[in-house]
C-alpha positions in Angstrom: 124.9 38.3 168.6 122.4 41.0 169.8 121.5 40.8 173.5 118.4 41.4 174.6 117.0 41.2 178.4 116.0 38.1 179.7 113.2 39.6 182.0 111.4 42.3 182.6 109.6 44.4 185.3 106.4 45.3 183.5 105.2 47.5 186.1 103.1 48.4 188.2 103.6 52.4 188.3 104.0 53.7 192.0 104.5 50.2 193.5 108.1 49.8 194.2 109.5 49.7 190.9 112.2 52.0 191.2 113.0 50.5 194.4 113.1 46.8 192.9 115.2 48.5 190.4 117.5 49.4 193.2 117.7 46.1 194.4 118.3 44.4 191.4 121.3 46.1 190.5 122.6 45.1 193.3 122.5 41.4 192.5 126.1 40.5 191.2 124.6 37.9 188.8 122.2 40.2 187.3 122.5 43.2 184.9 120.3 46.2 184.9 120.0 48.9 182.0 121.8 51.6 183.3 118.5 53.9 182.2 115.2 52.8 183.9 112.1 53.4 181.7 113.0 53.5 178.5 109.8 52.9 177.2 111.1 50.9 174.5 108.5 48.0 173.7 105.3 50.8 174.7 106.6 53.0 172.0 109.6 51.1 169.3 109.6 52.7 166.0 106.9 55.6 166.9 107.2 59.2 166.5 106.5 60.7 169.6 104.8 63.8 169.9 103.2 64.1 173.6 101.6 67.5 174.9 101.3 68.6 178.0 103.1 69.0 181.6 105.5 66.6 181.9 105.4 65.6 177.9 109.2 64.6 178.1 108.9 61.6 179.9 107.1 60.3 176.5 109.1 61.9 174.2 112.3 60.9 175.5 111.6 57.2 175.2 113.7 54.6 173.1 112.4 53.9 170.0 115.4 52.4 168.1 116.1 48.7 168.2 119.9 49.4 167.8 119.9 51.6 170.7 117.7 50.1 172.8 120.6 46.7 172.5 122.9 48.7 172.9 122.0 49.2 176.3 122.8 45.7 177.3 126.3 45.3 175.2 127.9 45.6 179.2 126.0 42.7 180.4 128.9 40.0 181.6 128.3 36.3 179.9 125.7 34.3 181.9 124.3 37.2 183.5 120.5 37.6 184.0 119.6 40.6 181.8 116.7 43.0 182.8 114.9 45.9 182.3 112.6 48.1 184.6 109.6 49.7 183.1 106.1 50.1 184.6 104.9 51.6 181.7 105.2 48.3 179.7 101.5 47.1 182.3 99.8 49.9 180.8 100.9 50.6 176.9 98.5 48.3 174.9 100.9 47.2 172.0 103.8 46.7 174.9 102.6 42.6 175.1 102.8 41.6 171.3 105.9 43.8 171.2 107.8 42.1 174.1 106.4 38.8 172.4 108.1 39.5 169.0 111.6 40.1 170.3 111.8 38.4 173.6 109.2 35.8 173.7 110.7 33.8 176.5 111.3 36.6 178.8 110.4 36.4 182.1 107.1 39.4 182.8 107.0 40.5 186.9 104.2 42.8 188.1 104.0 44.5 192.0 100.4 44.8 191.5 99.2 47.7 194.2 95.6 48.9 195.1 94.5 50.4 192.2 93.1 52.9 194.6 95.7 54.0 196.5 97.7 53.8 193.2 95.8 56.6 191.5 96.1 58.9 194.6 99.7 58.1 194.6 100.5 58.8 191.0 98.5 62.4 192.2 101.2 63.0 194.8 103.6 61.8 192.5 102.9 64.0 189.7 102.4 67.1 193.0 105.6 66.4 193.9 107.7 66.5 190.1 105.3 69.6 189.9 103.6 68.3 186.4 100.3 68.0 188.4 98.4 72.0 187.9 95.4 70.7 189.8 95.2 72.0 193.3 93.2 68.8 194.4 92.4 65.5 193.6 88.7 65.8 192.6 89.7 67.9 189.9 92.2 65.8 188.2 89.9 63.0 188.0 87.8 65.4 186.3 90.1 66.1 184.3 91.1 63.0 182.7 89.3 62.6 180.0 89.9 66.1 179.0 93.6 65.9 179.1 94.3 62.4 177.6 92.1 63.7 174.4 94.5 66.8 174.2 97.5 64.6 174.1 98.9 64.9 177.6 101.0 61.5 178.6 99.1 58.5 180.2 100.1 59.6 183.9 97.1 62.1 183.9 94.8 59.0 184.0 94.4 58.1 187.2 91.5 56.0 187.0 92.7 53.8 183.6 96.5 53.2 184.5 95.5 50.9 187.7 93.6 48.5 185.3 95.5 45.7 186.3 93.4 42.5 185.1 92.6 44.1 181.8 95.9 45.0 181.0 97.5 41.7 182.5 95.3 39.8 180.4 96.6 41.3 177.6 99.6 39.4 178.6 98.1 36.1 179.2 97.3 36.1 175.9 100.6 36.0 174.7 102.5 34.5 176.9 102.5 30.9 179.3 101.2 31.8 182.6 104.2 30.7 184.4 106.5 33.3 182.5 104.3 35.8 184.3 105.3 36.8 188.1 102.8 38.6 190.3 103.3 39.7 193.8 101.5 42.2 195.8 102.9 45.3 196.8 101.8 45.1 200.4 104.2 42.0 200.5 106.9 44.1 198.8 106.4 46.5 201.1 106.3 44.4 204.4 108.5 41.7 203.9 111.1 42.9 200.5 113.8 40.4 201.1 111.6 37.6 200.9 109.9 38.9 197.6 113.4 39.7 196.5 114.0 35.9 196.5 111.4 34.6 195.1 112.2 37.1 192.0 115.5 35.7 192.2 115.1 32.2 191.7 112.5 33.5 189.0 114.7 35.0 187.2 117.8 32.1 187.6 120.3 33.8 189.6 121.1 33.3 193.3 118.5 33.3 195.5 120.6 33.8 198.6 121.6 37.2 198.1 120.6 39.9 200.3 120.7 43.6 199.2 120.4 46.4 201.1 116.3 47.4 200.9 117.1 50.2 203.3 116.5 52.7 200.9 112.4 53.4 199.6 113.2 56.3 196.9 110.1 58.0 194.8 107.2 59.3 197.9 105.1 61.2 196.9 103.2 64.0 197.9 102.5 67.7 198.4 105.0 70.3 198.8 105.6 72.2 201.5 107.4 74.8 200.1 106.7 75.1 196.4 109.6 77.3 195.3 111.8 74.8 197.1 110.6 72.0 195.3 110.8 73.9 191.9 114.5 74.0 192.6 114.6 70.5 193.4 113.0 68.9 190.5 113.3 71.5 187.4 116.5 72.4 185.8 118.5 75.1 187.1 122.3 76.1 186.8 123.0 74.5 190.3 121.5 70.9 189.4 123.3 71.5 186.2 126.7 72.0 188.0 125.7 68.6 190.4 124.6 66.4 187.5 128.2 67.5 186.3 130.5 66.1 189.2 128.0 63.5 191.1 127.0 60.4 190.1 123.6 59.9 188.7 122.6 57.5 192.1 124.2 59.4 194.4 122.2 62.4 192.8 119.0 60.8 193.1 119.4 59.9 196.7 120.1 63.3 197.7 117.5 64.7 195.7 114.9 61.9 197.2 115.6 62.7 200.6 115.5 66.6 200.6 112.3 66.3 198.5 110.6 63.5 201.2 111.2 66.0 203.9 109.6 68.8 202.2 106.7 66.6 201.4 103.3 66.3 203.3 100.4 63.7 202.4 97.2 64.3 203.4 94.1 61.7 202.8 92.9 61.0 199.8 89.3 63.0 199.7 86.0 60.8 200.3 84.8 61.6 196.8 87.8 60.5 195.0 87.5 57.3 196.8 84.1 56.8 196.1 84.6 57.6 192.0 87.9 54.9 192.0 86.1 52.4 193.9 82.8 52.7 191.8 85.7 52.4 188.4 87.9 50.0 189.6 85.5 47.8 191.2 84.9 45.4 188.3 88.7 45.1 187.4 89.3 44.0 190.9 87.3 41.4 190.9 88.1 39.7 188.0 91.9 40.1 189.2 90.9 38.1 192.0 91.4 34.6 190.1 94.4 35.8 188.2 96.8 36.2 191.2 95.0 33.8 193.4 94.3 36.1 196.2 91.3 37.8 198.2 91.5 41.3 197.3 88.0 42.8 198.2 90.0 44.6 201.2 91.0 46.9 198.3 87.8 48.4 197.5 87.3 48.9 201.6 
C-alpha cells in the first residue's frame, strides 16, 4: 500500500521552517522526505512554466503522484511521516489537494510577522541573488509587475504573509484541531518547548530533545557580491563538493560562510508603512484564529 505523510508543515515561508525541518529529522520516530519543498500538493499534475530569476524553484517541483510516494517508500513501520513545505500556506489549490489524498493529516504553521516576513523574504531573495532590486521600496513596487510576467510567488512580498486568508482556506476543509499554529517568536525563544508540543501533535515521543543549535537560512545583503555568487550559483568547484560531501554537511558549510558575508540593515520607514497599511486587515482577523494579541505586529 502507498504511503503517504501523515503531517505536514504547511509553512510559513522565512519562519523557521527549514530549521523545524532540521529538527524533525532528528526525531528517531519520525520520517522526513529526504527533499524539503517539493511543492507537490501546490502544483500535482501541472505543467510548470515559471519566468523570471529564480524560476527553478517552481519548475523543479513534484508533480507526479508516483514520485511524490515514492519519497516515503523508506519510512520504517509505525513511523510518523512528514513533509516540509511553506509553500503549501500560500498556493490556493494546496488545501483541497492535501484534503483529497491526506485528509486526516496533521497541518502545522510558524506563523511570523507578516511584516518582518516580507523584508525577510527581501534579504532572502538578496542573499540567493534572485532579488535585482537594489532596495526594498522598489520591489514592493515591483510586485505587481512581476507576478503578471510570470516570475514565482517569492516576488510578492506583500501577498505571501496573508496568513488568515490563506489559513482559512484550510479551516474550510479541515477540523480545527488537525491544524497546529505557533508563533515564530515562540520558535524562536523557546524551540525545545515548541518542539514538544509538535511532537505529541504529531504521536511520537514528546521527550526527545534535538540539537536546535543550528538556525540555517539568514538572510540578508551581501557583503561581497562576487563572493556570494560563488556561494550560491553553480560553478565547477560546488560541482566537485556536491560530488564528495553530503548534501547536510554541504548546506551547513554553505550557511555559515554565506551568514558571515551577510549584513542586515533596517527595513526602510516607507516599506513599513506600505506592509502595515496591507497587512493591517489580515492581522486582525488572525487575531481570533490563533487566539492571541497580535497588534504588537503592526507596531
Amino acid at each position: 500500500m502507498a504511503r503517504l505523510p501523515t503531517f505536514l508543515i504547511i509553512g510559513a515561508a522565512r519562519s523557521g521552517t527549514t530549521a523545524l525541518y532540521d529538527y524533525l529529522k532528528q526525531h528517531p520516530g519520525i520520517y522526513m522526505t529526504p527533499r524539503k519543498e517539493t511543492n507537490f500538493f501546490a502544483f500535482e499534475g501541472e505543467t510548470l512554466a515559471c519566468k523570471g530569476p529564480g524560476a527553478d524553484y517552481i519548475n523543479n517541483s513534484m508533480t507526479s503522484l508516483a514520485e511524490y510516494e515514492a519519497l516515503f517508500e523508506a519510512a520504517p513501520e509505525g513511523a510518523a511521516r512528514g513533509e516540509a513545505c511553506p509553500l503549501y500556506l500560500y498556493a490556493e489549490k494546496a488545501p483541497a489537494r492535501i484534503h483529497r489524498r491526506v485528509p486526516d493529516a496533521r497541518l502545522v504553521a510558524i506563523l511570523r510577522n507578516p511584516i518582518e516576513q516580507a523584508y525577510s523574504h527581501y534579504l532572502y531573495a538578496k542573499r540567493q541573488t534572485i532579488e535585482p532590486a537594489e532596495d526594498f521600496v522598489k520591489a514592493l513596487t515591483l510586485e505587481e509587475e512581476r507576478l503578471k510576467a510570470g516570475w514565482q510567488p517569492l516576488f510578492g512580498y506583500s501577498r505571501f504573509p496573508r496568513y488568515f486568508e490563506q489559513l482559512s482556506r484550510y479551516t474550510a476543509l479541515f477540523p480545527r484541531d488537525q491544524l497546529k499554529l505557533f508563533l515564530y517568536e515562540d520558535f524562536d525563544a523557546k524551540p525545545l518547548d515548541v518542539l514538544a508540543e509538535l511532537f505529541r501533535f504529531v504521536g511520537v515521543d514528546d521527550g526527545f530533545a534535538p540539537d536546535v543549535s543550528h538556525r540555517p537560512n539568514a538572510g540578508g545583503t551581501p557583503k561581497n557580491q562576487r563572493f556570494q555568487d560563488f556561494l550560491m550559483k553553480p560553478n565547477p568547484l560546488t560541482r566537485i563538493a556536491a560530488a564528495v560531501i553530503p548534501y547536510d554537511l554541504r548546506r551547513r558549510i554553505r550557511d555559515a560562510l554565506a551568514a558571515r558575508n551577510m549584513e542586515r540593515d533596517d527595513m526602510p520607514a516607507e516599506a513599513r508603512a506600505r506592509l502595515v497599511a496591507a497587512l493591517r486587515d489580515d492581522v486582525l482577523r488572525l487575531q481570533d484564529l490563533v487566539g492571541r494579541d497580535l497588534i504588537s505586529w503592526l507596531s
